[in-house]
C-alpha positions as CSV (number, residue, x, y, z in Angstrom):
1,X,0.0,0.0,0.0
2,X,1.5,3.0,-1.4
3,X,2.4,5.9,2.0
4,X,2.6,9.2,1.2
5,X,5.5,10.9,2.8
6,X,3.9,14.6,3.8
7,X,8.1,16.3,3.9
8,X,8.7,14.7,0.2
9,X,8.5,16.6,-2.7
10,X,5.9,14.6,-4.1
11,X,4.2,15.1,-1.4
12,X,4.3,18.5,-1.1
13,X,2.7,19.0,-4.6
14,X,-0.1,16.5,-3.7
15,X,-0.9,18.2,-0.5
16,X,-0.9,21.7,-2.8
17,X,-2.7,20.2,-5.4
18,X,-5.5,19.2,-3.0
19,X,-5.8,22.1,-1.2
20,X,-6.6,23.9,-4.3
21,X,-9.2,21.7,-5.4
22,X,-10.9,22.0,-2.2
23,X,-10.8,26.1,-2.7
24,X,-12.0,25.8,-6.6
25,X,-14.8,23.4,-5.2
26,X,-15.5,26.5,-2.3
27,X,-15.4,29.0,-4.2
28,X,-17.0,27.0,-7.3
29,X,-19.6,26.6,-5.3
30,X,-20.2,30.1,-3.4
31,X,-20.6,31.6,-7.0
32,X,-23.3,29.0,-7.1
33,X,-24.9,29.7,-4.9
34,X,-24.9,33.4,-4.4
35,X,-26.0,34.0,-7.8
36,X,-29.4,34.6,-7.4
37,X,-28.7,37.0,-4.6
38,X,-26.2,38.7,-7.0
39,X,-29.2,38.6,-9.5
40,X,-31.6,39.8,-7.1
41,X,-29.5,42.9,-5.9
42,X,-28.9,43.8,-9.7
43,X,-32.8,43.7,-10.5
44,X,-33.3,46.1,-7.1
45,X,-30.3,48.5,-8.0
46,X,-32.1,49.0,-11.6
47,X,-36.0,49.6,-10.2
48,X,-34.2,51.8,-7.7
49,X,-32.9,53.9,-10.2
50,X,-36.0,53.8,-12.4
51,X,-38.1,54.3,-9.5
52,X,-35.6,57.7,-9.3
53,X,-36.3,58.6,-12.4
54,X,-39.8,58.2,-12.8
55,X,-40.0,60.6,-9.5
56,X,-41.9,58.1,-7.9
57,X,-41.2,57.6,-3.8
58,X,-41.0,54.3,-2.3
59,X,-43.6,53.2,-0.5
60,X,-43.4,49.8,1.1
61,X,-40.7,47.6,-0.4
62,X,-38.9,48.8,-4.1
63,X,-40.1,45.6,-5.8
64,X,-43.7,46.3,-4.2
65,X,-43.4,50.3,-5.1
66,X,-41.8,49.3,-9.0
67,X,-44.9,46.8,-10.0
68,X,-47.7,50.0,-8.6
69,X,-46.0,52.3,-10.7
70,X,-43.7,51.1,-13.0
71,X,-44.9,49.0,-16.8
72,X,-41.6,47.9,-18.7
73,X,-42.9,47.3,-22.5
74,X,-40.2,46.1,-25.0
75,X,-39.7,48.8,-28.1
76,X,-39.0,47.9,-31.8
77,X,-35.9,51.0,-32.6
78,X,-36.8,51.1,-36.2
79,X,-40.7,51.3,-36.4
80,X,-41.4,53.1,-33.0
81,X,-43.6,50.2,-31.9
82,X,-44.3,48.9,-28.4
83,X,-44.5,45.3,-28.8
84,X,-46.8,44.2,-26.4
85,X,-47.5,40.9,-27.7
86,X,-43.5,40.4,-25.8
87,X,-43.6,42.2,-22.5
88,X,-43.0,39.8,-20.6
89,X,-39.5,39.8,-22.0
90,X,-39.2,43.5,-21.0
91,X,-38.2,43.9,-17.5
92,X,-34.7,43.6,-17.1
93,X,-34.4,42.9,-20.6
94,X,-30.3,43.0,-22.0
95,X,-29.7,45.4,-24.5
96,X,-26.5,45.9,-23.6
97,X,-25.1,42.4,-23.8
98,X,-27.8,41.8,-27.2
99,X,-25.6,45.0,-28.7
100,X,-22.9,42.4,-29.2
101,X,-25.2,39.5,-30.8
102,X,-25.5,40.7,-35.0
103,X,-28.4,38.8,-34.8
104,X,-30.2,40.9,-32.5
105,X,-28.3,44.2,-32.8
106,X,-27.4,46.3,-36.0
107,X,-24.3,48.3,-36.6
108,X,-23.9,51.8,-36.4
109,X,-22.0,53.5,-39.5
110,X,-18.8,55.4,-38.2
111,X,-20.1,59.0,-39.4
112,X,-23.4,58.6,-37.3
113,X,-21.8,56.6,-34.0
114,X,-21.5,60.0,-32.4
115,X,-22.5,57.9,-29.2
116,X,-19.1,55.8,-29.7
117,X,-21.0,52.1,-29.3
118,X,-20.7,50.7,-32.5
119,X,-23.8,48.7,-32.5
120,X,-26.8,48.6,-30.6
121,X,-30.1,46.3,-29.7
122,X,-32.5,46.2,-32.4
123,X,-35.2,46.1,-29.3
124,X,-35.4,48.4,-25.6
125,X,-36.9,48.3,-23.3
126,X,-38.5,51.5,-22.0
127,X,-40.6,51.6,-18.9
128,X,-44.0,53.8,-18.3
129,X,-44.5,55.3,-14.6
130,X,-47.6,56.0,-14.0
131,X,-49.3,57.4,-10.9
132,X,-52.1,55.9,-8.7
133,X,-55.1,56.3,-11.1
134,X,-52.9,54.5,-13.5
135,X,-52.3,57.3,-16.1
136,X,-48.8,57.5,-18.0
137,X,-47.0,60.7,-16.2
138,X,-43.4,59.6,-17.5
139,X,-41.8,57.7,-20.3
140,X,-38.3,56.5,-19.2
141,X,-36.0,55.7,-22.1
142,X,-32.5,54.2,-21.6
143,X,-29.9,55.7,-22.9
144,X,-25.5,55.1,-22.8
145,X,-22.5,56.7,-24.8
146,X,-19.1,56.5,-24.2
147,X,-17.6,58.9,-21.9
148,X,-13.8,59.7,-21.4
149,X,-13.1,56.7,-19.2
150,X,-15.8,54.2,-19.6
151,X,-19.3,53.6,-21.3
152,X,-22.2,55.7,-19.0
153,X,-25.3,54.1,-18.7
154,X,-28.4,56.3,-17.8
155,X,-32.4,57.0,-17.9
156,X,-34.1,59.8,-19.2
157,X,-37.4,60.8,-18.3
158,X,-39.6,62.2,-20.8
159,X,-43.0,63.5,-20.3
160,X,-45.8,62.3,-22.0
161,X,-46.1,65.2,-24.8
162,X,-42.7,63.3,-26.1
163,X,-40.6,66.4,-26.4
164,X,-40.0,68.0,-22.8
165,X,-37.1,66.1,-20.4
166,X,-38.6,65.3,-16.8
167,X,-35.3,63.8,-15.2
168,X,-32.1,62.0,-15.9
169,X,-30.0,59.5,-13.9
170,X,-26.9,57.5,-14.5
171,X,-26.4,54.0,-12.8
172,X,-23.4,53.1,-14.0
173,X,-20.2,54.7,-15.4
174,X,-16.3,54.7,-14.0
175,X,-15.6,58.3,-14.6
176,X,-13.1,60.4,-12.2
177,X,-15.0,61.2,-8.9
178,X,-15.3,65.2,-8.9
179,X,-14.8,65.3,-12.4
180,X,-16.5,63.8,-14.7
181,X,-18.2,62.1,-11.7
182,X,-20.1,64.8,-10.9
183,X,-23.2,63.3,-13.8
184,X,-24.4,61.6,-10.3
185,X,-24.6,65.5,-9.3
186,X,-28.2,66.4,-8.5
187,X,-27.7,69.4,-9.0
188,X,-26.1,69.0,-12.8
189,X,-29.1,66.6,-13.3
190,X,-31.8,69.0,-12.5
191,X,-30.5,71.6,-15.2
192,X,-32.0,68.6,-17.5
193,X,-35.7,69.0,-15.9
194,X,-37.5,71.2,-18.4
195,X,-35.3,70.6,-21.5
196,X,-37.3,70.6,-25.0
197,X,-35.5,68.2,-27.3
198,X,-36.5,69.5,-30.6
199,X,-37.3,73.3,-31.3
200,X,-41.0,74.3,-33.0
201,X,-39.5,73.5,-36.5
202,X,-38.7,69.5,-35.5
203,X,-35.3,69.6,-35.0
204,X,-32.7,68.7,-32.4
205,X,-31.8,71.4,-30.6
206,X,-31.0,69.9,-26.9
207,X,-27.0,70.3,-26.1
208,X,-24.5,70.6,-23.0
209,X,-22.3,73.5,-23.7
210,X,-20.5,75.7,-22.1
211,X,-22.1,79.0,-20.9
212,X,-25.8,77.7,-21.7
213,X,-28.4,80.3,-23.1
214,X,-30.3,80.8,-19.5
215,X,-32.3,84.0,-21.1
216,X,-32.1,83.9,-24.6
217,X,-33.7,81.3,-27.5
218,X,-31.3,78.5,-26.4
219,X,-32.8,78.8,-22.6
220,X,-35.7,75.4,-23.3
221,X,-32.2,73.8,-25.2
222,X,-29.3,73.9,-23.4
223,X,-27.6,72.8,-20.6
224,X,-24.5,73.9,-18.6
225,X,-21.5,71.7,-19.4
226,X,-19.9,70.4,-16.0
227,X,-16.7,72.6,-15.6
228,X,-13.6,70.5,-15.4
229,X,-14.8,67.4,-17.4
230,X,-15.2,68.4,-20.8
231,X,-14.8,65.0,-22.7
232,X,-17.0,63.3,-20.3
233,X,-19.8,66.7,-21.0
234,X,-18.9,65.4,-24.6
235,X,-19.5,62.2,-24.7
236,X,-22.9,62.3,-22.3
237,X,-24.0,65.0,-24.6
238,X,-23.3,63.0,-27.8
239,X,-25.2,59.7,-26.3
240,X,-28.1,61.7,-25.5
241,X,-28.8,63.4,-28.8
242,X,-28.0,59.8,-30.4
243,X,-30.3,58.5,-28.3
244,X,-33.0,61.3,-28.7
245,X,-32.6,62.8,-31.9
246,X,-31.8,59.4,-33.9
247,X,-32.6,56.0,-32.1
248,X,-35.5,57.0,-30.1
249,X,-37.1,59.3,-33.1
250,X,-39.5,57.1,-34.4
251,X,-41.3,56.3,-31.1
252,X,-41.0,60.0,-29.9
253,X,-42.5,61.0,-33.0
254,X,-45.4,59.0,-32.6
255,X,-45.9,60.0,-28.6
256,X,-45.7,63.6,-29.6
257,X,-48.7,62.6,-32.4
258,X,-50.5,60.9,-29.4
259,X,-50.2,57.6,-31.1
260,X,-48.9,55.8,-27.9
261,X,-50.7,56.8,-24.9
262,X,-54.1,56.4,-25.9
């Protein structure tokens, strides 16, 4: 019967070898495991930030809060559709990781990527917040670009007449805190409240520049740029006019007609 010696080489390697197969199998297993918790804190972190958005206050648990107030639908891009026959694939659905399936995404020609993404999901979901009587009082629209560090992911509220900005949050970006950080500023946010995103002749006309018009014809257009972080200003201001003026046209379009919230 074979004896391992513990002091040999051999040994040595045998007794590290195991040792690691008992960690892989630990951790292995803890990933496991805590993956529907992981899953679970994602899904609240989002109808958090939704709920945020939608200026609608907790009241009782999020999850019991997001399902009074909160209807995910799942939006065709190119036809401005809601596609209610699928929403129950809305809530949570992945655009981010479908951006990189060619099947489900399409690709965005260099001269229009203004947004820096390269492709994105041929489907959104968009989500309708709606007070107690049930009526629509926000449209939140996703909406990401890349900034100077990372990709910013954010919401956009827009109010039912389909032209006039209600709120805006980011949930996830890596820019430099006190810098280009400062898009979690409330304060930076709620120069966006108020914004008109195209002008009386249908045109794009929200921007972050510097020195906004706060008086003159660019007052319901423009917003201050955040000092310090000019590519970051840049590349937030460039997702949202892709976002509004190009990707989220068609369905605007048609809320501003009164075509959606019948």
């Amino acid at each position: 019967m074979f004896k391992l010696n513990k002091d040999s080489v051999v040994g040595t390697f045998v007794i590290i070898i195991g040792f690691c197969l008992v960690c892989s199998v630990l951790v292995s297993s803890a990933v496991v495991a805590l993956e529907p918790f992981k899953a679970a804190a994602v899904a609240n972190d989002r109808q958090v930030s939704i709920l945020r958005v939608a200026g609608v206050e907790t009241q009782g648990t999020v999850a019991q809060t997001y399902a009074a107030h909160i209807e995910a639908q799942l939006l065709d891009l190119e036809t401005g559709d809601i596609l209610a026959d699928r929403q129950s694939e809305a809530d949570g659905y992945n655009f981010a990781s479908n951006a990189a399936n060619p099947e489900l995404s399409v690709a965005i020609p260099a001269e229009e990527d203004i947004a820096g993404i390269r492709r994105h999901s041929t489907l959104m979901p968009i989500y309708l917040a709606k007070d107690d009587e049930g009526k629509v009082t926000r449209v939140i629209l996703p909406f990401y670009g890349a900034a100077l560090w990372s990709t910013a992911y954010g919401y956009v509220a827009i109010a039912p007449d389909g032209n006039t900005i209600d709120a805006v949050t980011f949930y996830q970006h890596g820019e430099t805190p006190g810098l280009g950080g400062e898009i979690d500023n409330p304060r930076w946010q709620a120069l966006w409240v108020g914004k008109k995103i195209e002008n009386e002749n249908g045109e794009l006309a929200f921007t972050i520049v510097k020195n906004a018009d706060h008086t003159g014809p660019g007052k319901d257009y423009e917003v201050d740029a955040l000092s310090g972080a000019t590519l970051t200003t840049n590349g937030i201001r460039h997702a949202a006019q892709y976002w509004l003026g190009s990707v989220y046209k068609p369905f605007l379009d048609k809320l501003r007609k009164g075509e959606i919230l019948q």
